[in-house]
Structures are given as structure tokens and as C-alpha cells.
KEDO-983878 format. One record per atom (N, C-alpha, C): atom name; residue number from 1; x, y, z. Coordinates in nm, 4 decimals, decimal comma. Layout:
! KEDO-983878
atom:n:px:py:pz
CA:NUM:X:Y:Z
...
END
This chain:
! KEDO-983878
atom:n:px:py:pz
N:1:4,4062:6,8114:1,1510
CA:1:4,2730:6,7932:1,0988
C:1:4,2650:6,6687:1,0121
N:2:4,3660:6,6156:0,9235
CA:2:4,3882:6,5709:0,8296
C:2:4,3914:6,4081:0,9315
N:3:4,4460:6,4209:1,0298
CA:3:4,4516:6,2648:1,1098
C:3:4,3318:6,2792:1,1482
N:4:4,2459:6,3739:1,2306
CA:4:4,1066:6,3265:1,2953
C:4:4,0060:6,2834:1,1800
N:5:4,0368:6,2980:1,0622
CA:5:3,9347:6,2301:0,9477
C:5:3,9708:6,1059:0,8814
N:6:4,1161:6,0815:0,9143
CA:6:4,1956:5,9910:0,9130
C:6:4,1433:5,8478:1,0236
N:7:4,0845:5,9058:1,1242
CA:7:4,0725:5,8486:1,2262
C:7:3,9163:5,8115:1,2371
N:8:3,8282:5,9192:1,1525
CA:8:3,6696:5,8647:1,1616
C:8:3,6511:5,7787:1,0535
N:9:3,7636:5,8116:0,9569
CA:9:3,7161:5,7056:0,8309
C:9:3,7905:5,5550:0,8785
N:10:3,8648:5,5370:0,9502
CA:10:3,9094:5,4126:0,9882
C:10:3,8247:5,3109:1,0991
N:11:3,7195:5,4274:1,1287
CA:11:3,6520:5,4039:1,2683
C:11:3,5545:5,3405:1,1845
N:12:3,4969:5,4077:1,0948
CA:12:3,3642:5,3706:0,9904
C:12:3,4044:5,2541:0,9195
N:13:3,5355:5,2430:0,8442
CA:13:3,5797:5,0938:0,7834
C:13:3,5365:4,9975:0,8901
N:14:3,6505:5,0231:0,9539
CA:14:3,5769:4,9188:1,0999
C:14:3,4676:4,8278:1,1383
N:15:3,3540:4,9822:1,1549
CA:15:3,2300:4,9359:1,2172
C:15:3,1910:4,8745:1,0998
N:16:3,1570:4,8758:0,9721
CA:16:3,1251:4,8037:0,8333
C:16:3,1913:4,6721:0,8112
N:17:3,3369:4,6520:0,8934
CA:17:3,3920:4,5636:0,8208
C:17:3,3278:4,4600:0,9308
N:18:3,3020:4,5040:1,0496
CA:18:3,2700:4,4404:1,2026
C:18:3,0769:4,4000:1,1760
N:19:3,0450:4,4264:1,0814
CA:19:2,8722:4,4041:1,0394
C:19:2,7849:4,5327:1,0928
N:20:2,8439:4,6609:1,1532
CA:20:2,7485:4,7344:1,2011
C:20:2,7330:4,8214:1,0229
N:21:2,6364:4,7581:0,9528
CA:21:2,6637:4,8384:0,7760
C:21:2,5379:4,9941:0,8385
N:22:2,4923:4,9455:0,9451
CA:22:2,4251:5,0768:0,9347
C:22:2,4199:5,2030:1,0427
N:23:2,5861:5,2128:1,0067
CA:23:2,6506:5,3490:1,0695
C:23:2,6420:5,4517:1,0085
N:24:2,5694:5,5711:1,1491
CA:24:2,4946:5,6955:1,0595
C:24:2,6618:5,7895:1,0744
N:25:2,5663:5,8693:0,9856
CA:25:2,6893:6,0334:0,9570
C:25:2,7075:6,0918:1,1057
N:26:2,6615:6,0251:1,2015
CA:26:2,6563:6,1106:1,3118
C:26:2,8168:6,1324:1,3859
N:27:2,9091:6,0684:1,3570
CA:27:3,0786:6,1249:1,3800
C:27:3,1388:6,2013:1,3287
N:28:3,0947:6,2033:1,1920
CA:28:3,1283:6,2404:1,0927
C:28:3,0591:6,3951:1,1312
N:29:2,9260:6,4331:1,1477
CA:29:2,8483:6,5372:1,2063
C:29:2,9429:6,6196:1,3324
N:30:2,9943:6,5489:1,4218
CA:30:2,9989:6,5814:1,5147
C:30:3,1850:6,6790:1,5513
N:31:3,2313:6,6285:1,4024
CA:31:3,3293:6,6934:1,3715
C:31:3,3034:6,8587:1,3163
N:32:3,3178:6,9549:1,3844
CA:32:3,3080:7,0864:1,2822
C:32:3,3477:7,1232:1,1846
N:33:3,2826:7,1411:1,0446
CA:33:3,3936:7,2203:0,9315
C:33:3,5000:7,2923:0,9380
N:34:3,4809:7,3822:1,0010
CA:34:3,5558:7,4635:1,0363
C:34:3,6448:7,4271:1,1613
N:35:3,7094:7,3993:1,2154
CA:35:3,7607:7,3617:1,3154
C:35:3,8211:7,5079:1,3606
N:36:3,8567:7,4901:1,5315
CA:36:3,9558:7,6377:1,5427
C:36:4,0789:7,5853:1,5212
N:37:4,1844:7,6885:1,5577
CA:37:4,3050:7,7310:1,5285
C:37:4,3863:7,5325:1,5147
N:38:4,4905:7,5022:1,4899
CA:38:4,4903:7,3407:1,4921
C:38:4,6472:7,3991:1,5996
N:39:4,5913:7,3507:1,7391
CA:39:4,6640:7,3385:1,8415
C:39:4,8063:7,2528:1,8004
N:40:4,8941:7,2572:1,9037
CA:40:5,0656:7,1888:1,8997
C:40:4,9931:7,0555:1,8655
N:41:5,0963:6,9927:1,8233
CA:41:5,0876:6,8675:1,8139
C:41:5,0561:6,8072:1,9383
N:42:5,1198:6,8385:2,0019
CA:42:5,1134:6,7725:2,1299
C:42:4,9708:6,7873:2,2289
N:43:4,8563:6,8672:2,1782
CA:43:4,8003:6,8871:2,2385
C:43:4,6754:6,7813:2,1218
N:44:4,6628:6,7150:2,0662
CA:44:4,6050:6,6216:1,9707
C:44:4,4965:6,5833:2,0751
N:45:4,5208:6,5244:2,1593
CA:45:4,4246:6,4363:2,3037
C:45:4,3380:6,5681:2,3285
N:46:4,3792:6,6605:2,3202
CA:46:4,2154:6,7480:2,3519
C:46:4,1592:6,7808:2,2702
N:47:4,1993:6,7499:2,1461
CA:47:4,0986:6,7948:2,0100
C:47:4,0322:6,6068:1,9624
N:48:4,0648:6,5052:2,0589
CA:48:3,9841:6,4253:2,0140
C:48:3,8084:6,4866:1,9772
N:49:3,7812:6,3632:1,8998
CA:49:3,6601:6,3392:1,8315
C:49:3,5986:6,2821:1,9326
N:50:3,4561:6,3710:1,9891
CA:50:3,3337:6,3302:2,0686
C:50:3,2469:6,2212:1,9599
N:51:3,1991:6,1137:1,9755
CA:51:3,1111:6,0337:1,9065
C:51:2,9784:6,0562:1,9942
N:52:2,8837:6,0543:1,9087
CA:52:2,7213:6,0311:2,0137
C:52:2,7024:5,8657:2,0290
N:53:2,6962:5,8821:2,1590
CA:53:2,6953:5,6977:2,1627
C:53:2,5580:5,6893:2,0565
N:54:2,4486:5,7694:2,0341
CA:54:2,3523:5,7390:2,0117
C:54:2,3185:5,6328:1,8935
N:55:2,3812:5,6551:1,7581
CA:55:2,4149:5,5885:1,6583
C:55:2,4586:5,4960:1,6379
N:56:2,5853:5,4842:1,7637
CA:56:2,6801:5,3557:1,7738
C:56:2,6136:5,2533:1,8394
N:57:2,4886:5,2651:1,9050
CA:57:2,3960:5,1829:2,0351
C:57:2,2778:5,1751:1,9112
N:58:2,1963:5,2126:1,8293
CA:58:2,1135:5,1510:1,7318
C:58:2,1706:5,0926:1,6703
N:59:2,3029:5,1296:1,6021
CA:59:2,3525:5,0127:1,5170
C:59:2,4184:4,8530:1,6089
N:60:2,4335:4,8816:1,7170
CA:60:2,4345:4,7622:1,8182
C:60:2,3213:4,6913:1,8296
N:61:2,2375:4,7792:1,8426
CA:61:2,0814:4,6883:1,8917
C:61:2,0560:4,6578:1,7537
N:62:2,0699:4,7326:1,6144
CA:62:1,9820:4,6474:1,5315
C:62:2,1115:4,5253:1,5071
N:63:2,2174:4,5176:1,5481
CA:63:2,2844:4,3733:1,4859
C:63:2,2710:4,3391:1,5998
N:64:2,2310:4,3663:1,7283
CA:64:2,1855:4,2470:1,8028
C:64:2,0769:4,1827:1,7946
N:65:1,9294:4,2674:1,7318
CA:65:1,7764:4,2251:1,6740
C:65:1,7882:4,1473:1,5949
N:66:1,9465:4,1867:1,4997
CA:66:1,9231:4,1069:1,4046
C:66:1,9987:3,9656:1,4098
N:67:2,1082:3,9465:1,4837
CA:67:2,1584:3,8247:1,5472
C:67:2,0349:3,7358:1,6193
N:68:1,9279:3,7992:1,6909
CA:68:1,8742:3,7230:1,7751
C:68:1,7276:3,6869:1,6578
N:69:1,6944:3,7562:1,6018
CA:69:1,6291:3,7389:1,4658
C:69:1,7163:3,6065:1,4177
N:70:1,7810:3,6114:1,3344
CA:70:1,8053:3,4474:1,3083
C:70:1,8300:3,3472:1,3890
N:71:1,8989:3,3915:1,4905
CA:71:1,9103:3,2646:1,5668
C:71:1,7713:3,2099:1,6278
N:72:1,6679:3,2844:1,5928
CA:72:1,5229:3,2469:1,6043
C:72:1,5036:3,2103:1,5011
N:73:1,4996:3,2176:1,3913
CA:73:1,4810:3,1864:1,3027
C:73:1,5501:2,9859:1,2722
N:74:1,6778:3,0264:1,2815
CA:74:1,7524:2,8732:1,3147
C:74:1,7048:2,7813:1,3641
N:75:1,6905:2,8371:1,4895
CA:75:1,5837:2,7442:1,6210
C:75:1,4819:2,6758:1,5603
N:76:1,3682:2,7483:1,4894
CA:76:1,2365:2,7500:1,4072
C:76:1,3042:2,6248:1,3378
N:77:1,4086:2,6096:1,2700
CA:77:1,4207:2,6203:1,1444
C:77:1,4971:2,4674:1,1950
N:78:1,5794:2,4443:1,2705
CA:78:1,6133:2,3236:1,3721
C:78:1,5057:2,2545:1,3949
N:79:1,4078:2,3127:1,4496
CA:79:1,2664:2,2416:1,5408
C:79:1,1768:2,2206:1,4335
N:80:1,1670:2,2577:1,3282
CA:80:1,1253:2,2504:1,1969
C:80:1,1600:2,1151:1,1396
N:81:1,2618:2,0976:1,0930
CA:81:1,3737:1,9870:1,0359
C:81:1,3745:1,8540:1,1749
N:82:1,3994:1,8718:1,2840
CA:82:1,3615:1,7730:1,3849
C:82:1,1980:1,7127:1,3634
N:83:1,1226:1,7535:1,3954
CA:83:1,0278:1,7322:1,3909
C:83:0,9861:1,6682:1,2129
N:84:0,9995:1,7028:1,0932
CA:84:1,0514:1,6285:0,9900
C:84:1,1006:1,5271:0,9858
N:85:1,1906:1,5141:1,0717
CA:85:1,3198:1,3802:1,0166
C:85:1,2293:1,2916:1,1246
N:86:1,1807:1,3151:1,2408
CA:86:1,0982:1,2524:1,3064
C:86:0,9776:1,1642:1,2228
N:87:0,8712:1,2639:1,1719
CA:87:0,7589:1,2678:1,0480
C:87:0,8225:1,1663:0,9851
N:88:0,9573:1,1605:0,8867
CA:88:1,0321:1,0645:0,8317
C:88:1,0297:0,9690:0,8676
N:89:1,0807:0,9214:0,9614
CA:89:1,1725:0,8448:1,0336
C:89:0,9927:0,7048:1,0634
N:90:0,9366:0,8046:1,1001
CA:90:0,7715:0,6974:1,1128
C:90:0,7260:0,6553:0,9852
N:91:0,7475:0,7626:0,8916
CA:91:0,6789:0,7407:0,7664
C:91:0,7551:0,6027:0,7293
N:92:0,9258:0,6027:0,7026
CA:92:0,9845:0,4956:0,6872
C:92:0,9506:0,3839:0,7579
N:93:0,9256:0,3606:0,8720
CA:93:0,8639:0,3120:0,9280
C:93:0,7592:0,2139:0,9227
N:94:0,6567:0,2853:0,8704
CA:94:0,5501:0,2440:0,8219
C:94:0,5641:0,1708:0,6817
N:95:0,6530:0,2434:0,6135
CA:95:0,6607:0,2149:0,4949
C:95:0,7111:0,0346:0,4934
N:96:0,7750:0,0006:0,5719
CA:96:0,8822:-0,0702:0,5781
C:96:0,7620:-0,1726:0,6251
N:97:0,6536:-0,1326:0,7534
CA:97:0,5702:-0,2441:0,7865
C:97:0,4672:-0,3140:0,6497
N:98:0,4119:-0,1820:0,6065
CA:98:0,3812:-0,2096:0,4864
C:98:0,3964:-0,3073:0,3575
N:99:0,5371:-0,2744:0,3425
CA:99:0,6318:-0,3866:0,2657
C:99:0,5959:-0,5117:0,2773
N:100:0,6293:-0,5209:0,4484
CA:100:0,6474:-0,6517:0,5023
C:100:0,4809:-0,7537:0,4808
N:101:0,3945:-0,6478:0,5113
CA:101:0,2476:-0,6977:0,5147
C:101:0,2070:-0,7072:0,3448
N:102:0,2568:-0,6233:0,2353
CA:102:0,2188:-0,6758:0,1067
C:102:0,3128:-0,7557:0,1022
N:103:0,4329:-0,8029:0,1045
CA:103:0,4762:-0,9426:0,0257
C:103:0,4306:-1,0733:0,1123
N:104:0,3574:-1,0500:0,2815
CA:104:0,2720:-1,1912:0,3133
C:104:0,1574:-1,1624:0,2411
N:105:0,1104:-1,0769:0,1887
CA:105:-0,0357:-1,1065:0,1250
C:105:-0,0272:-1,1526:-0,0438
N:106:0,0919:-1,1279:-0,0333
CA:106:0,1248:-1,1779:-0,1940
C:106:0,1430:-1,3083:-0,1863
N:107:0,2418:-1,3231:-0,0370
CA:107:0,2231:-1,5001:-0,0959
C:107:0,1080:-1,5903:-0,0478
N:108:0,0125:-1,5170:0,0756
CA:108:-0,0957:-1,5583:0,0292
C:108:-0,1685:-1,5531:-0,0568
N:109:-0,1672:-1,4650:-0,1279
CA:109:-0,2479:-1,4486:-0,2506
C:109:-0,1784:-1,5423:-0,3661
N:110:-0,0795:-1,5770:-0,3484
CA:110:0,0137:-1,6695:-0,4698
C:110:-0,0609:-1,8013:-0,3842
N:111:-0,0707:-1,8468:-0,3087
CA:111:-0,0842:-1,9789:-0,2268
C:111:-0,2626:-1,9888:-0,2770
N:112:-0,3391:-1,8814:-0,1875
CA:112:-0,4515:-1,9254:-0,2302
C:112:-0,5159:-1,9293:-0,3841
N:113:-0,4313:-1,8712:-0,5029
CA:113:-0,4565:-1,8627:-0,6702
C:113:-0,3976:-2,0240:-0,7035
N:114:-0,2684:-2,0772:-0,5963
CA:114:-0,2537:-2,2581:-0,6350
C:114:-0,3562:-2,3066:-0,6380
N:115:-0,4021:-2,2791:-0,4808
CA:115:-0,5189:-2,3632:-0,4354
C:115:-0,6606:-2,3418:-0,5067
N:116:-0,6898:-2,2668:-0,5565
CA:116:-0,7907:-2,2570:-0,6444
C:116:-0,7886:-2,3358:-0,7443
N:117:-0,6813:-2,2745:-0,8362
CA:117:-0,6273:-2,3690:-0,9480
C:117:-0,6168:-2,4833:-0,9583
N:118:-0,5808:-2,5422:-0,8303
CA:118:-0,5966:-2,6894:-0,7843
C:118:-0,7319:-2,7612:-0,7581
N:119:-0,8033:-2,6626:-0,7303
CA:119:-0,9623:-2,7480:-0,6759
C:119:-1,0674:-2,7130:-0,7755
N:120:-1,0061:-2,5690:-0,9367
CA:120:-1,0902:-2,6074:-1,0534
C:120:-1,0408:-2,7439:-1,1282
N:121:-0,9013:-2,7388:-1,1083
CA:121:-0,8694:-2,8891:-1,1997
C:121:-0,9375:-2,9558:-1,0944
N:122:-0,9751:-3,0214:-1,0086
CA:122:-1,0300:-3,1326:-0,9340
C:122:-1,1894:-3,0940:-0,9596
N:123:-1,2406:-3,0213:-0,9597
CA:123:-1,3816:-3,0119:-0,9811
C:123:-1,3989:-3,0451:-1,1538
N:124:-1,3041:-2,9646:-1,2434
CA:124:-1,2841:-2,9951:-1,3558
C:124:-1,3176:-3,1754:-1,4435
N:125:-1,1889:-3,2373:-1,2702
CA:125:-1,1720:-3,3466:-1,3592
C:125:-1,3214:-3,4676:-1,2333
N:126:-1,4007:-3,4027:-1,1479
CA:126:-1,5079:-3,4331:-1,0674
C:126:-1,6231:-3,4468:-1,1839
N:127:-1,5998:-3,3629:-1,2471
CA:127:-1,7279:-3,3337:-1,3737
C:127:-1,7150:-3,4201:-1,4794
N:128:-1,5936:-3,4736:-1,5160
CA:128:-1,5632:-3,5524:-1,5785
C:128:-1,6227:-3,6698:-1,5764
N:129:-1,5938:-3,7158:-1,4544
CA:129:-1,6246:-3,8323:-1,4032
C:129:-1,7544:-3,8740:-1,3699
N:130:-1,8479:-3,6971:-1,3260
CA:130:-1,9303:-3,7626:-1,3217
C:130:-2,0327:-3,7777:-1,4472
N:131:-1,9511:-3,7521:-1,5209
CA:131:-1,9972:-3,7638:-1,6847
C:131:-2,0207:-3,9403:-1,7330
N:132:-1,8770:-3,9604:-1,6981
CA:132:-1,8268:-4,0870:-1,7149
C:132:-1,9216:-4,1936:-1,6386
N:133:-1,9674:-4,2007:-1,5249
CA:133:-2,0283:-4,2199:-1,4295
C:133:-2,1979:-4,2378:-1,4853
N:134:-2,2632:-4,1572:-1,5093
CA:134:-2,3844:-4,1202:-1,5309
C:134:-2,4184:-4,2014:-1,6787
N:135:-2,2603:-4,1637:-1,7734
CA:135:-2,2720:-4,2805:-1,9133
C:135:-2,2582:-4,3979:-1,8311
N:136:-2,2056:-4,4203:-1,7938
CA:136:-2,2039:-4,5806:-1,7211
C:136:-2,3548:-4,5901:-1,6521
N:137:-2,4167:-4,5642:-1,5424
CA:137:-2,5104:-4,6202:-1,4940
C:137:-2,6181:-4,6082:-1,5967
N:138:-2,6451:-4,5199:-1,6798
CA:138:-2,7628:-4,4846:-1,7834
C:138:-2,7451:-4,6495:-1,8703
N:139:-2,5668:-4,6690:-1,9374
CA:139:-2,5751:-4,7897:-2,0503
C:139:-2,6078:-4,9208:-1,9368
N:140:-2,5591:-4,8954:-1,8079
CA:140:-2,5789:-5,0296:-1,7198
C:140:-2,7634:-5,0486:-1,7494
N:141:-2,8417:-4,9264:-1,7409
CA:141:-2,9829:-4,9192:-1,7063
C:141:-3,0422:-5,0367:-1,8383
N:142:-2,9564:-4,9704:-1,9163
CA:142:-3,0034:-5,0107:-2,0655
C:142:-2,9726:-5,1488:-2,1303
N:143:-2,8939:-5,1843:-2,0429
CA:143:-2,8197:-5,3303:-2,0284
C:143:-2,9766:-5,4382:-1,9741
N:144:-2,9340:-5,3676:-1,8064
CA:144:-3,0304:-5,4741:-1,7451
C:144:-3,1943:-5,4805:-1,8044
N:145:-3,2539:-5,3298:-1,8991
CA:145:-3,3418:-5,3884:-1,9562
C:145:-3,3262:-5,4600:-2,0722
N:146:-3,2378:-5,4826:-2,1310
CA:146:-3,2539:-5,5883:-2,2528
C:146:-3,2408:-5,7257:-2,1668
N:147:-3,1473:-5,7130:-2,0869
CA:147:-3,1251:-5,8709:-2,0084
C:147:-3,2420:-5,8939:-1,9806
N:148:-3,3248:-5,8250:-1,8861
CA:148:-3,4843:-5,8483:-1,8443
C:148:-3,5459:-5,8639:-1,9668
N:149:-3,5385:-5,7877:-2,0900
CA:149:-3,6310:-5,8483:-2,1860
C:149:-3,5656:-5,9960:-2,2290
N:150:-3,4874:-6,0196:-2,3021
CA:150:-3,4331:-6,1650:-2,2627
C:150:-3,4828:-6,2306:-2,2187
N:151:-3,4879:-6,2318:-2,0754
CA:151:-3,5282:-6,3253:-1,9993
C:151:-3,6374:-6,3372:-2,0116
N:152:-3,7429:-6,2192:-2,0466
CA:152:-3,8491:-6,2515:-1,9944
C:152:-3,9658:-6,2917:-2,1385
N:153:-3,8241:-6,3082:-2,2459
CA:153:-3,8661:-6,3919:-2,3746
C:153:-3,8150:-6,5511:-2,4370
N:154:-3,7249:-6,5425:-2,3193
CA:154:-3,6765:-6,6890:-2,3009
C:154:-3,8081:-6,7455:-2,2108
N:155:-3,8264:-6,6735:-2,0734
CA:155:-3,9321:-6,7388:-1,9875
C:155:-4,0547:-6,7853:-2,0514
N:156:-4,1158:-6,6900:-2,1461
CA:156:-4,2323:-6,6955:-2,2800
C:156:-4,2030:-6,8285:-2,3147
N:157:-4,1235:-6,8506:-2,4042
CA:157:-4,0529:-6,9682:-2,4772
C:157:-4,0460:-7,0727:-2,3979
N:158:-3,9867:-7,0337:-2,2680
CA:158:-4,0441:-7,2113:-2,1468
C:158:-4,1680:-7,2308:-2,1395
N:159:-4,2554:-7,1443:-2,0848
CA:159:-4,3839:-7,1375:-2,0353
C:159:-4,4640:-7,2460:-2,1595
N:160:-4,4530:-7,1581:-2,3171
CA:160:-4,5441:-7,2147:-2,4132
C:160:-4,4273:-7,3624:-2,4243
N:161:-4,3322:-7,3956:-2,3755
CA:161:-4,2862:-7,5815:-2,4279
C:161:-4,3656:-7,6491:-2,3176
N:162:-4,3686:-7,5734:-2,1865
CA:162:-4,4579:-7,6420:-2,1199
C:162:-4,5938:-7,6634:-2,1409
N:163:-4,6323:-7,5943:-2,2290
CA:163:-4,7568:-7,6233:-2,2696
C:163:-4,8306:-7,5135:-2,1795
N:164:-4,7865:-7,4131:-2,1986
CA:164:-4,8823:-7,3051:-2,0890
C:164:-4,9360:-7,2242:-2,2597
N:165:-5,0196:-7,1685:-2,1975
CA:165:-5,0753:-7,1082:-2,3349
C:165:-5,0256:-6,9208:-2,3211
N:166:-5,0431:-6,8413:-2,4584
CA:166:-5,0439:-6,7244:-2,4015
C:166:-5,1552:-6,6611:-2,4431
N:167:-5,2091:-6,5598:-2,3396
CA:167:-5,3141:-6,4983:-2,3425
C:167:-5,3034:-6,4065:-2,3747
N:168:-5,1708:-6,2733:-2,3680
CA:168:-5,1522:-6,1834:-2,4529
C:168:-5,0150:-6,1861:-2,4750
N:169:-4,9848:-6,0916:-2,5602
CA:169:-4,8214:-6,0800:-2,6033
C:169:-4,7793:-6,0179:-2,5243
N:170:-4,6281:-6,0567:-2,4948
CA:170:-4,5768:-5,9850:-2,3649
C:170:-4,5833:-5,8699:-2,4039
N:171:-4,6326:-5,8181:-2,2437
CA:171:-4,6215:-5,6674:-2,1594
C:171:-4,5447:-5,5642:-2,1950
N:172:-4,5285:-5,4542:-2,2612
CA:172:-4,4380:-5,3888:-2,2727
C:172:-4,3912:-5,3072:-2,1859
N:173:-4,2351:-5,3272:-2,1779
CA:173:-4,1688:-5,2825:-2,0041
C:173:-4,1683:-5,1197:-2,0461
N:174:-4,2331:-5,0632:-1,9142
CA:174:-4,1971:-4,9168:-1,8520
C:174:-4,0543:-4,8364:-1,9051
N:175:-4,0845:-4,7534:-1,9485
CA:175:-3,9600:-4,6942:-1,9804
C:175:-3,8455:-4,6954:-1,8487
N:176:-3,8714:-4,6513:-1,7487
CA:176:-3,8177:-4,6983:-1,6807
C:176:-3,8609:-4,7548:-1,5421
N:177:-3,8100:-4,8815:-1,5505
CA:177:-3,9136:-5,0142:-1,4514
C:177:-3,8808:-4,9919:-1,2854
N:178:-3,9243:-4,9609:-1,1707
CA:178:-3,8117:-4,9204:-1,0641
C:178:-3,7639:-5,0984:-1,0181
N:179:-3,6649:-5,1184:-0,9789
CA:179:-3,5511:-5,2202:-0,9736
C:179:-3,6648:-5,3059:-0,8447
N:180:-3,7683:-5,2871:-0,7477
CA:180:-3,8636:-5,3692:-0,7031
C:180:-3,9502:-5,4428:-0,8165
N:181:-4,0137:-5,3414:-0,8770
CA:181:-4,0790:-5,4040:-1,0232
C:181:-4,0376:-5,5083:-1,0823
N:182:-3,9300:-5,5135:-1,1157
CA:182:-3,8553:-5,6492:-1,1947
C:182:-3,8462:-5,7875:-1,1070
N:183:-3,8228:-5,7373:-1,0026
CA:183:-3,8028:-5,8343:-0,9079
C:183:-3,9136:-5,9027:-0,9066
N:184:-4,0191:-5,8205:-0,8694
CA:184:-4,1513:-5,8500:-0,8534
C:184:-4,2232:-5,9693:-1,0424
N:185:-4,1894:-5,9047:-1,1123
CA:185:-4,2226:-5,9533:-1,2380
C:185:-4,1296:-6,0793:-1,2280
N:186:-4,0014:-6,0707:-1,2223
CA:186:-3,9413:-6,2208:-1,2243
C:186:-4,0088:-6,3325:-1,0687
N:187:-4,0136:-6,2587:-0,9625
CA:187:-4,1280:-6,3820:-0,8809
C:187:-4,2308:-6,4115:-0,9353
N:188:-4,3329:-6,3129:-1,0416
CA:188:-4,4493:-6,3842:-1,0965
C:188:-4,4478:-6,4816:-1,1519
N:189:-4,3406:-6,4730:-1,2846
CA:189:-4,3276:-6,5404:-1,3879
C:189:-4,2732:-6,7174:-1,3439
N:190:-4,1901:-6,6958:-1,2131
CA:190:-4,1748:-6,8290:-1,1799
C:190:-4,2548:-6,8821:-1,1103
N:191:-4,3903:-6,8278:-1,0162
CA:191:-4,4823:-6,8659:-0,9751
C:191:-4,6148:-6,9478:-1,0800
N:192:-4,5939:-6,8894:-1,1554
CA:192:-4,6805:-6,9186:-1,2581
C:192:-4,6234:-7,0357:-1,3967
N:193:-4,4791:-7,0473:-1,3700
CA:193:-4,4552:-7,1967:-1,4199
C:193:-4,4396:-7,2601:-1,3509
N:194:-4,4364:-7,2823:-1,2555
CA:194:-4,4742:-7,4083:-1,1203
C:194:-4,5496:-7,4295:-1,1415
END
């Protein structure tokens, strides 16, 4: 008696140590308390222990549900992570085109901030000039009317040695005379000392 319990508890280590953890009492059941008389030794092989496959075949199927349960799970979990490193793999990708397209827009953007910089100093130093420019033709303006008055008080001064008389005091010039005008006034003035 003492070996056939010997023999279900080694059976049960077993199946536990083998992953079946959810082996029922059913061997253990199937042994009687009471046993009859305990036959010769030799007759041991007919007092084996009947097992119900029944117990031993759920605890098969659930560690086979449950083997095929993760390895679904894995799969998922593979095709999951593929599809990721994929996702990745573009994102880097992109990332990398990206890169490439902000540091040409940087150095266009560095190129066209020269070129700006370059054409306010030139407009800068355009304004200048035409500062410079505008004082110049304004003092030139202011020039040729004193020269024209000059002249046209020197011409006075010929006219009366010639003995021309004057009838009024010279004309006072236009603020500003247009450059035919003068012309025109210096052909009078020599027409009229002839």
C-alpha cells in the first residue's frame, strides 16, 4: 500500500514539475481507503493504480490552450514590434530628410539675411548720396543764379557806359528761373546792346 502512494505522489511531483500545476485529486480518488487484503508481493502488477485519463487530458489541453495562448500572444507581440521598428525605421527616415531640408534652408536663410544686409547698406549708402547729390545740384542752382545775377549787373553796367539809358531797375529773377528762361534773357540783353 505504502509503494502505490509512493508511486501517485511521485506521479503528481512529476506532472507539477513537467507544468501540468493543475492536476486534480482524481488518482489519488481512484485509489480505495480501504484497500483489500495486500496480495504477495509478487502479485503488485495487479493491484496497479487505474488513473482516469480524464484529468490527465484537461490538464493536457489546458497546457496545450495555454502554450498555444502565448505563442499567440508572441506572434501578436512579434507582428506588433515588426510593424514598430518598421513605423521607426520611416520615422528615422523622415527625420533624417528633414534634417537635411532644415540645414539647406538655414543656409539659405543665412545667404539671403547677407544679401539683405548687403542691399540695406547699399540703399543705406544710395540715400546718402542721394543726399549728397540733391546738396550739390540745389548749391549748383544757387550758384548759377548769382552768376546770372552778375552777369546780368555787369550787362546793366555795359549797357548804361554805352550810353543806353535805364528805364527800370533790374527785373527781379524768379525764384526759380527754368534753364530756357535765362537763355532766353541772356539773348535779349545782347540783342538790345547791339
Amino acid at each position: 500500500m505504502r509503494s502505490i502512494l509512493w508511486i501517485v505522489a511521485a506521479a503528481a511531483v512529476a506532472a507539477m514539475a513537467s507544468g501540468c500545476g493543475s492536476l486534480t485529486g482524481t488518482a489519488v480518488a481512484a485509489v480505495s481507503p480501504n484497500p483489500p487484503a495486500a496480495p504477495a508481493a509478487g502479485h503488485l502488477a495487479d493491484t496497479a493504480v487505474n488513473y482516469t485519463d480524464d484529468g490527465a487530458d484537461r490538464a493536457a489541453d489546458s497546457t496545450v490552450d495555454r502554450a498555444l495562448m502565448w505563442s499567440e500572444k508572441y506572434a501578436e507581440a512579434v507582428d506588433r514590434l515588426s510593424r514598430m521598428q518598421d513605423a521607426f525605421r520611416t520615422l528615422e527616415g523622415e527625420n533624417k530628410q528633414f534634417r537635411a531640408q532644415v540645414a539647406n534652408l538655414q543656409a539659405e536663410q543665412a545667404q539671403a539675411n547677407k544679401e539683405l544686409s548687403d542691399a540695406n547698406t547699399l540703399l543705406v549708402e544710395m540715400g546718402a548720396e542721394l543726399e549728397r547729390w540733391k546738396a550739390s545740384v540745389l548749391g549748383y542752382r544757387e550758384e548759377m543764379r548769382q552768376a546770372q545775377k552778375a552777369q546780368l549787373e555787369a550787362l546793366s553796367k555795359v549797357i548804361m557806359l554805352l550810353g543806353g539809358t535805364e528805364e527800370s531797375p533790374a527785373p527781379a529773377l524768379p525764384a526759380a528761373p527754368a534753364a530756357s528762361d535765362s537763355a532766353k534773357a541772356d539773348g535779349s540783353t545782347e540783342k538790345t546792346g547791339a
